[in-house]
FIKENU-149350 format. One record per residue (C-alpha): residue in one letter; x, y, z. Coordinates in steps of 0.02 Angstrom, whole numbers, plus 50000, padded with zeros to 5 digits. Layout:
# residues N
@type=A	xx=X	yy=Y	zz=Z
...
***
This chain:
# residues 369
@type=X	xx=49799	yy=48242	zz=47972
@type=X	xx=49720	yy=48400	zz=48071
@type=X	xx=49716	yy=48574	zz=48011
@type=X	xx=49737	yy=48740	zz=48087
@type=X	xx=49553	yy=48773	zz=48004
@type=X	xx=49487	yy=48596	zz=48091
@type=X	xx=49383	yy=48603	zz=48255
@type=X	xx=49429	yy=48518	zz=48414
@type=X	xx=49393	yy=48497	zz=48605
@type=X	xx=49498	yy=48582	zz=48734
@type=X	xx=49425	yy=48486	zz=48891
@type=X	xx=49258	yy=48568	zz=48917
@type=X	xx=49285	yy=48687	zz=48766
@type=X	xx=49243	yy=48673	zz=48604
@type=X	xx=49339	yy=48775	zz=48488
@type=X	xx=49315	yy=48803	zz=48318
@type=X	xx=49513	yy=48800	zz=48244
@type=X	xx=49646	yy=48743	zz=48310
@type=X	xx=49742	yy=48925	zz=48330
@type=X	xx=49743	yy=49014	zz=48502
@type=X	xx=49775	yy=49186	zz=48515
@type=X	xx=49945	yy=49195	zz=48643
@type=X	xx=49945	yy=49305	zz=48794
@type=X	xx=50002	yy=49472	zz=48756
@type=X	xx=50048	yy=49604	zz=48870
@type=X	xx=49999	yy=49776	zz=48805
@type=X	xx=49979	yy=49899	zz=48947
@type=X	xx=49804	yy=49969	zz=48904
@type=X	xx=49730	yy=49965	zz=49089
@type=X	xx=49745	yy=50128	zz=49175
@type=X	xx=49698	yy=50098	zz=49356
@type=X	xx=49717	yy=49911	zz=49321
@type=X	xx=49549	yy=49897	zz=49254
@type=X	xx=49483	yy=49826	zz=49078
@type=X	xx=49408	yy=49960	zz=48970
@type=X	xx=49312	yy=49993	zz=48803
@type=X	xx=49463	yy=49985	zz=48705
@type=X	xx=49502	yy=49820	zz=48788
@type=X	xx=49338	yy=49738	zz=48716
@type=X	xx=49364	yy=49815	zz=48555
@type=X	xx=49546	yy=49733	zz=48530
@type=X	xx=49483	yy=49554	zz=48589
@type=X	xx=49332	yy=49572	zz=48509
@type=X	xx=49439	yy=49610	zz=48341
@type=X	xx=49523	yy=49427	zz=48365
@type=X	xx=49364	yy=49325	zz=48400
@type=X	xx=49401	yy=49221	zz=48232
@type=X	xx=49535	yy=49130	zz=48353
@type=X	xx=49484	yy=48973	zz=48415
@type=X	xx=49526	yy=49008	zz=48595
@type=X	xx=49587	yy=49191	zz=48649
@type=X	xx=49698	yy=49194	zz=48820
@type=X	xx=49710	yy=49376	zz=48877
@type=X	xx=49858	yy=49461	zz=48945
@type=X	xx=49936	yy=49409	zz=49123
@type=X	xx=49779	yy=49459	zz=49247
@type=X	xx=49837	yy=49500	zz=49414
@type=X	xx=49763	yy=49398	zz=49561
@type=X	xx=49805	yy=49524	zz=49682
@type=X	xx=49873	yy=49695	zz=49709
@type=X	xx=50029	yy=49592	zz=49780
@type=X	xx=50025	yy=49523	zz=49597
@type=X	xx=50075	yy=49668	zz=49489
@type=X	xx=50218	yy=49693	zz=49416
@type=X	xx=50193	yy=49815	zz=49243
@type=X	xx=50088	yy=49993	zz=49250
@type=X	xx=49920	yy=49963	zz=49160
@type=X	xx=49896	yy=49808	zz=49169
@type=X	xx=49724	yy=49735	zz=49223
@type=X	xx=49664	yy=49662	zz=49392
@type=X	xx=49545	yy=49544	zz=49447
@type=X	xx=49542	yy=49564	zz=49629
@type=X	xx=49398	yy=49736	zz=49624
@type=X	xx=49228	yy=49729	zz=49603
@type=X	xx=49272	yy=49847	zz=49450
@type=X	xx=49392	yy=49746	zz=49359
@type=X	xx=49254	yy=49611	zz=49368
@type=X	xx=49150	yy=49718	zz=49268
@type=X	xx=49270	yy=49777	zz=49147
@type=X	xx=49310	yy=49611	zz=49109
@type=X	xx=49132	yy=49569	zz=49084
@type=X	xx=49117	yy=49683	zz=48953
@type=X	xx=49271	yy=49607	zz=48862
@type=X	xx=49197	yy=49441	zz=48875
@type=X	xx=49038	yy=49505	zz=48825
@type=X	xx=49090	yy=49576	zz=48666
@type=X	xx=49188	yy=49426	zz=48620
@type=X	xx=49058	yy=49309	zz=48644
@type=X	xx=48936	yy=49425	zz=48539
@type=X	xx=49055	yy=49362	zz=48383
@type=X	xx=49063	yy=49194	zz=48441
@type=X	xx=49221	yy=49195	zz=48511
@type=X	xx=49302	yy=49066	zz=48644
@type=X	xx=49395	yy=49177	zz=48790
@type=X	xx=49510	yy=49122	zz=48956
@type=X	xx=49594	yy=49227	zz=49072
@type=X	xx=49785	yy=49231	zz=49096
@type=X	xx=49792	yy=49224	zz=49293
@type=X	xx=49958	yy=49291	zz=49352
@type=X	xx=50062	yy=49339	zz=49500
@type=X	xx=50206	yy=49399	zz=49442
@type=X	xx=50314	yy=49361	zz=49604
@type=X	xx=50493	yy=49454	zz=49608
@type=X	xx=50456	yy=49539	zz=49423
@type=X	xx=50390	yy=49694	zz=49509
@type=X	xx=50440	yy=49868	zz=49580
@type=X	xx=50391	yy=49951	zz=49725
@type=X	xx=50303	yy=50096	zz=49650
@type=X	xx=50179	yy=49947	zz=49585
@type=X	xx=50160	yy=49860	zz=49772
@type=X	xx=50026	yy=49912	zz=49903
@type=X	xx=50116	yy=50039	zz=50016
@type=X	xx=50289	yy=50037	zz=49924
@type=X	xx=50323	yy=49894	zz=50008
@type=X	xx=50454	yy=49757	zz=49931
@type=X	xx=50385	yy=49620	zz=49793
@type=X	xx=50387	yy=49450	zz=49856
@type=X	xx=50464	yy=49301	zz=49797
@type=X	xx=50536	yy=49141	zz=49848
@type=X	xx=50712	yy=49197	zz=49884
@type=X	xx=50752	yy=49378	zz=49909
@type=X	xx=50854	yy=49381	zz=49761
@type=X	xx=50840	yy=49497	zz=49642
@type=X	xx=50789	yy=49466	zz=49459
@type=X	xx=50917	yy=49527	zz=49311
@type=X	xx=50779	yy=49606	zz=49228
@type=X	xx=50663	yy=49752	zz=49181
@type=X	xx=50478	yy=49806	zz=49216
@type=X	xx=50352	yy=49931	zz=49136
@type=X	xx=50312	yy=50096	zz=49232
@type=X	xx=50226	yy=50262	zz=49206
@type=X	xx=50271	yy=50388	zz=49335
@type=X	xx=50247	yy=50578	zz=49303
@type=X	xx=50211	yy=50550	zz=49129
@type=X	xx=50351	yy=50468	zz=49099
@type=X	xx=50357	yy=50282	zz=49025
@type=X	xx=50511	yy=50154	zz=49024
@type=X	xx=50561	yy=50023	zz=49070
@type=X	xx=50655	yy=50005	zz=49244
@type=X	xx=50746	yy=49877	zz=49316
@type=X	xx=50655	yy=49787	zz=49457
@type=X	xx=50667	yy=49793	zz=49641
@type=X	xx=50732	yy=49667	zz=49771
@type=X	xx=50599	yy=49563	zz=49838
@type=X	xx=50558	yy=49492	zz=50012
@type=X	xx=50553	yy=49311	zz=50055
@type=X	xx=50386	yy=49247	zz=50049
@type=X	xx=50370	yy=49165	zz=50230
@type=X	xx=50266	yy=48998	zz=50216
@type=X	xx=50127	yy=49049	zz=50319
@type=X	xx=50100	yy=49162	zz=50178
@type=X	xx=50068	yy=49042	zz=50051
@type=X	xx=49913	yy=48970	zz=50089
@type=X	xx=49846	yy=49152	zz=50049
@type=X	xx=49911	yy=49146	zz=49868
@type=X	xx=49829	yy=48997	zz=49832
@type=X	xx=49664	yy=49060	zz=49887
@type=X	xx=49713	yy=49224	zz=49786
@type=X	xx=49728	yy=49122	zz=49644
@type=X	xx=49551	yy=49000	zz=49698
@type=X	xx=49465	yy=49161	zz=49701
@type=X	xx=49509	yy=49243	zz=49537
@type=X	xx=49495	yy=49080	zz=49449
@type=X	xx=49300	yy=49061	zz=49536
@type=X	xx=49267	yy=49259	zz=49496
@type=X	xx=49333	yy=49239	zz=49320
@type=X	xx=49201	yy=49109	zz=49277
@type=X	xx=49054	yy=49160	zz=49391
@type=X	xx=49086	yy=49340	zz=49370
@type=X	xx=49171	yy=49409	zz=49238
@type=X	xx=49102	yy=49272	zz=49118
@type=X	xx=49248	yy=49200	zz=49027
@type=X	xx=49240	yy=49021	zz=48969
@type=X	xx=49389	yy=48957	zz=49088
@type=X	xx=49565	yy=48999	zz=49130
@type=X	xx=49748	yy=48974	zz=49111
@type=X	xx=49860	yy=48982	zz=49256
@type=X	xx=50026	yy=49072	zz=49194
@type=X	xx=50185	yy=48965	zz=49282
@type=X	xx=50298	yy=49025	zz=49151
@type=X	xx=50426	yy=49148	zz=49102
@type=X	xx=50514	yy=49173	zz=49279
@type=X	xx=50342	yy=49248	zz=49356
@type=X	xx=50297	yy=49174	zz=49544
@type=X	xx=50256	yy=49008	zz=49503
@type=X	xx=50385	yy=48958	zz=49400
@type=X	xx=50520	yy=49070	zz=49532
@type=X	xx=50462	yy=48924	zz=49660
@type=X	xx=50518	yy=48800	zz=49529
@type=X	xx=50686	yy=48862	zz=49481
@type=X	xx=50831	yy=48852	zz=49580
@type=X	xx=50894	yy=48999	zz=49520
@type=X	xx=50770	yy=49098	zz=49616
@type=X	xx=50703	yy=48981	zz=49733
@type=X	xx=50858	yy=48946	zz=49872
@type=X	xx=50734	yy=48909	zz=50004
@type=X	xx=50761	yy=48764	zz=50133
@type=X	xx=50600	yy=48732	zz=50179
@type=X	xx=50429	yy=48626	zz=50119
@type=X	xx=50440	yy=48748	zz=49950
@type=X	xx=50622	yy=48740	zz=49926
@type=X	xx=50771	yy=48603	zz=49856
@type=X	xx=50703	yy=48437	zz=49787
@type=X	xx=50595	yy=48443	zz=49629
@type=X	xx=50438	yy=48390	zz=49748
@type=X	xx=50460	yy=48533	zz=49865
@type=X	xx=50508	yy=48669	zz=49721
@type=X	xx=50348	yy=48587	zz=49628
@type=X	xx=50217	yy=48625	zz=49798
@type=X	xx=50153	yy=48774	zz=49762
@type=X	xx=50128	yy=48770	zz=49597
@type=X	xx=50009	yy=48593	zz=49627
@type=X	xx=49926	yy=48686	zz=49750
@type=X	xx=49884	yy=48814	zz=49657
@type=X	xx=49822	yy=48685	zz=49513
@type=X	xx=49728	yy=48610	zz=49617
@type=X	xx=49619	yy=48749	zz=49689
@type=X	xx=49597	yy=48844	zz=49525
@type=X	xx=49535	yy=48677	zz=49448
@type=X	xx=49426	yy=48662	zz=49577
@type=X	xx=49387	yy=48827	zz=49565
@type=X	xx=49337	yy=48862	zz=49375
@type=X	xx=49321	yy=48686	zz=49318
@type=X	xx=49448	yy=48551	zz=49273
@type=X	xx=49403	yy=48551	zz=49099
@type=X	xx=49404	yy=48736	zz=49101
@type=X	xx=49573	yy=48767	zz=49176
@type=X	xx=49738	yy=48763	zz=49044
@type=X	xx=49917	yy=48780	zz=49116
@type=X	xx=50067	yy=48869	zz=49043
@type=X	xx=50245	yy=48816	zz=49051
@type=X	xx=50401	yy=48872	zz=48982
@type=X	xx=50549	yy=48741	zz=49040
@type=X	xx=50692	yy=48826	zz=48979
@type=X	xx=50670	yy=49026	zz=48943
@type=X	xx=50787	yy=49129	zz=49005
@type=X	xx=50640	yy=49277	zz=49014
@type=X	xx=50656	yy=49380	zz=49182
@type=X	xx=50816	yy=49301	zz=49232
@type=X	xx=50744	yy=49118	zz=49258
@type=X	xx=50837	yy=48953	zz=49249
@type=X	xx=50875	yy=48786	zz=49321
@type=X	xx=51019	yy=48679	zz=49279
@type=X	xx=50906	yy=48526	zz=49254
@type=X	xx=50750	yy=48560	zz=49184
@type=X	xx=50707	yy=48395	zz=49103
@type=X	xx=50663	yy=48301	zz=49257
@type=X	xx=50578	yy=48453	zz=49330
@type=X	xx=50465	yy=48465	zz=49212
@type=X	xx=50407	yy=48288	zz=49186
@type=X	xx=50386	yy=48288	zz=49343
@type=X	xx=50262	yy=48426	zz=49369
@type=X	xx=50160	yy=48374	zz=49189
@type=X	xx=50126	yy=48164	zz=49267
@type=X	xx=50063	yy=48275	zz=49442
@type=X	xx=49943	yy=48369	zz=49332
@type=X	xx=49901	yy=48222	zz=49194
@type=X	xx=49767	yy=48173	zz=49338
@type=X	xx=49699	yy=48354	zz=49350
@type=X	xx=49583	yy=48312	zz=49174
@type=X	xx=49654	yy=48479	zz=49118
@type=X	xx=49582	yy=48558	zz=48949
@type=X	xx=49751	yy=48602	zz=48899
@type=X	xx=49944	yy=48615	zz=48923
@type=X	xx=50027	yy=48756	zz=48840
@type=X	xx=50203	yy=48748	zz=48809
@type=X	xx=50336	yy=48880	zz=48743
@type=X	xx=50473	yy=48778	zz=48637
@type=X	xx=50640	yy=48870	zz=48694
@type=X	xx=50651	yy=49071	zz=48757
@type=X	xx=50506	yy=49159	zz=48739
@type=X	xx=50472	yy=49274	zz=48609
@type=X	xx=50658	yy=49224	zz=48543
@type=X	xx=50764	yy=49066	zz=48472
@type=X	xx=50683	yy=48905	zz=48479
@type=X	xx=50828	yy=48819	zz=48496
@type=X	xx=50947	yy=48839	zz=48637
@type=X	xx=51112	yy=48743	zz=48622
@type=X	xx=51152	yy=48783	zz=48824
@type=X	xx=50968	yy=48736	zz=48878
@type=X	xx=50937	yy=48575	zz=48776
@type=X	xx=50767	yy=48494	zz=48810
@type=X	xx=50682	yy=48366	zz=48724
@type=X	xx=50493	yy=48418	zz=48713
@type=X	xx=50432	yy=48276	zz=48630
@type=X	xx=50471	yy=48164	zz=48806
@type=X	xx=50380	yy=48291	zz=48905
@type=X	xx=50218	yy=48264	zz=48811
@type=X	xx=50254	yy=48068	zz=48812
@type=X	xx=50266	yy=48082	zz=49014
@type=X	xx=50100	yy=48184	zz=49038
@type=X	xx=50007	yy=48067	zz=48925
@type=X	xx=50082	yy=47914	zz=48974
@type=X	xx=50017	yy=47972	zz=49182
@type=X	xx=49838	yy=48000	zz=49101
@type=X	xx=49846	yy=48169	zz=49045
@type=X	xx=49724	yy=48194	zz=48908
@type=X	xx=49709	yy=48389	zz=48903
@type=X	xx=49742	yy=48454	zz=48714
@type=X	xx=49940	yy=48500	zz=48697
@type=X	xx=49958	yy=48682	zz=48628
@type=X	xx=50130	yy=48735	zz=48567
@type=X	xx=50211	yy=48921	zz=48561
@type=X	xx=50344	yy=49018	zz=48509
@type=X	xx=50377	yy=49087	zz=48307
@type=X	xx=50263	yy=48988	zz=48228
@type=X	xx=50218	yy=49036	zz=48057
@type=X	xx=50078	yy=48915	zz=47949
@type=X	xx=50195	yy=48779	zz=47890
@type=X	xx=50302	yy=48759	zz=48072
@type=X	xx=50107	yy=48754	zz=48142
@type=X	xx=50065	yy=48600	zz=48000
@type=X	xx=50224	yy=48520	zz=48060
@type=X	xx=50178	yy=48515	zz=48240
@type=X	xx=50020	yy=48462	zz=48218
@type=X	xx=50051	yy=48322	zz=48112
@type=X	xx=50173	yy=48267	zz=48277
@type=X	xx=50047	yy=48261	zz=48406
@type=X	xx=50017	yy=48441	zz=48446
@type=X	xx=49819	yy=48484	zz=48459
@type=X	xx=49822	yy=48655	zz=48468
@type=X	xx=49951	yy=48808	zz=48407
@type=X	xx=49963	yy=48982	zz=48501
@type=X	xx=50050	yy=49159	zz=48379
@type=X	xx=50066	yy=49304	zz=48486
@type=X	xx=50170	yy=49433	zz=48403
@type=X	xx=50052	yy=49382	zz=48240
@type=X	xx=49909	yy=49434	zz=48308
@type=X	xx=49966	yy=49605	zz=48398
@type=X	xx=49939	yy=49681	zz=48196
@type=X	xx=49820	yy=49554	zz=48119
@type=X	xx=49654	yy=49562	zz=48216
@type=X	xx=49602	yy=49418	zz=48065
@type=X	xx=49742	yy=49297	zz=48069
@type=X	xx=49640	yy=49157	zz=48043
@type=X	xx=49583	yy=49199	zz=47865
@type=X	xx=49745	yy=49274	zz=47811
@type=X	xx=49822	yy=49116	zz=47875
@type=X	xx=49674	yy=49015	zz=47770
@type=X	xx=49701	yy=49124	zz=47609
@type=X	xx=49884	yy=49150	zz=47610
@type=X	xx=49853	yy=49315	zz=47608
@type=X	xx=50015	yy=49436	zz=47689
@type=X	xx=50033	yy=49484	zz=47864
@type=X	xx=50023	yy=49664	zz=47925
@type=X	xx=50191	yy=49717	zz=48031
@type=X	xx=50187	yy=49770	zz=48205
@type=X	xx=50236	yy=49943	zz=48261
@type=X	xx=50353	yy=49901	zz=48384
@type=X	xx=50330	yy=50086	zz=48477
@type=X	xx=50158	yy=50060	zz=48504
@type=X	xx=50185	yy=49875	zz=48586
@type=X	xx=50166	yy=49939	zz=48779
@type=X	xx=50055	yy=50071	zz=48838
@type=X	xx=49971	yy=50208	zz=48735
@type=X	xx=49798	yy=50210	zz=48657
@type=X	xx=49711	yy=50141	zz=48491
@type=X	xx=49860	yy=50176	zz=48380
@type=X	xx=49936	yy=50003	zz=48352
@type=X	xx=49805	yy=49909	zz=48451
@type=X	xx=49652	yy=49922	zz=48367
@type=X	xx=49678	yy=50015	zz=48211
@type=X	xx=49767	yy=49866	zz=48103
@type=X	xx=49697	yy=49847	zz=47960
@type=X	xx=49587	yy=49681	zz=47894
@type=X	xx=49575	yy=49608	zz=47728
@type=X	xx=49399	yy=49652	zz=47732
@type=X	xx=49358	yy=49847	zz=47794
@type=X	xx=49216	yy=49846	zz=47947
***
């Protein structure tokens, strides 16, 4: 049976365990553009097999929280560079979190003040990040526009050209296209958000479009076997839901099995909450049977509160790889406190969004330098 501590191939990847460091949003971009600090905090977590950085924005249109980083601008290109740089340098394995977070935005945080966009101009039930006047909060978000299909095709090439700049450019190792947690993509999906009557909108083909479209061109983009995808069926996060998931989702993992992705990524129930969710039942195990009975042969990463013995479990039932986020936000050296035993540091909740080094690079390790 496979270990956390055991190597193993992500597509074109080779990673040296089997735990990924989760996408974490921590605010830490002024001017949307990776810093010093940045590449010290990744750097810090380079014992991770794989490390996917916080939701990247593929275009000003894309942003939805203050300080978080770009990768539309010749200078977040550079900044990221040095991340990737400095991760590599410990022999890390580093991907990009390519985002566009769709309705989950405000207008202070769109070019011009002008509206967000999303499928439906419906508003999401839900909060964002800002920092305006020196003040910091969270505010709730503002109505979007309908996106207007003509549009589209210029998303997908927003999301082609990060995904080519990402590996050209900025030198990260591949990608992982974020269609979760009620951001753009997975708005088209839903038919909570996503009331449209058109191509992109009703059946499970048409609500599906985009987000194949997208697939495709990033894979083409940054390499099949470069490119992981990330999925979250049944979270309520940002006001997200559809009444029948299960058939949606197999759906959209036998269109990808083909892709020769490196890796699916799953979150099992809301994210960052209960894994279980009596009014949203889904049955996981059938979604990874349909994408590897259509071909899919990607590795299958799992998320949401695992601890070492949940992450033993799952990979003794087919999972290949196993993704902590809140873990790592105050253990830079998870890996060998998961090896030894050894307890876990806390988070500071306070210092979670926004802010400098204090609770983002200043955990301690088990071994000092």
């Amino acid at each position: 049976m496979p270990t956390l501590f055991d190597p193993v191939r992500a597509g074109d990847l080779a990673l040296r365990n089997r735990i990924v460091m989760a996408p974490l949003t921590r605010n830490r971009a002024p001017g949307a553009v990776p810093n010093a600090l940045m590449a010290e905090y990744y750097a810090q977590r380079a014992s991770a097999g794989l490390l996917v950085t916080e939701g990247t924005a593929v275009s000003h249109q894309g942003q939805g929280y203050a300080d978080v980083p770009g990768l539309y601008a010749p200078e977040q290109l550079e900044g990221w560079r040095r991340v990737t740089e400095a991760v590599h340098a410990r022999g890390g394995c580093i991907v990009t979190q390519l985002w566009h977070v769709g309705r989950v935005s405000h207008v202070a945080l769109q070019p011009g003040g002008a509206a967000p966009v999303g499928p439906s101009a419906i508003a999401a039930k839900t909060k964002t990040f800002l920092i305006r006047d020196g003040a910091v909060g969270f505010v709730e978000t503002s109505t979007p526009r309908a996106l207007q299909a003509q549009e589209l095709p210029g998303i997908v090439e927003d999301f082609r050209r990060a995904a080519r700049d990402s590996v050209g450019v900025a030198g990260f190792d591949g990608v992982e296209l974020h269609a979760a947690n009620g951001y753009l993509l997975d708005q088209f999906l839903k038919r909570n958000a996503n009331q449209r009557d058109d191509a992109y909108g009703g059946s499970i083909e048409n609500r599906a479009r985009l987000l194949l479209e997208v697939m495709q061109a990033v894979a083409e983009a940054a390499g099949p076997g470069r490119t992981g995808i990330r999925l979250s069926p049944v979270t309520p996060a940002n006001d997200i839901h559809d009444p029948e998931p299960q058939p949606l989702f197999e759906y959209v993992l036998r269109q990808l099995a083909p892709l020769g992705l490196a890796y699916v990524h799953v979150i099992e129930g809301a994210t960052g909450g209960p894994r279980e969710l009596p009014d949203r039942p889904f049955d996981f195990d059938a979604l990874r049977r349909a994408y590897r009975d259509a071909g899919g042969r990607g590795a299958w990463m799992v998320n949401n509160g695992y601890d070492a013995a949940l992450a033993d479990r799952a990979l003794a039932h087919g999972a290949d790889l196993v993704a902590f986020g809140r873990s790592y936000i105050a253990n830079p050296d998870l890996v060998e406190r998961l090896r030894t035993g050894a307890p876990l540091n806390q988070p500071d909740r306070a210092t979670f969004y926004g802010g400098g080094a204090a609770g983002y690079t200043d955990y301690p390790t088990l071994v000092a330098g």
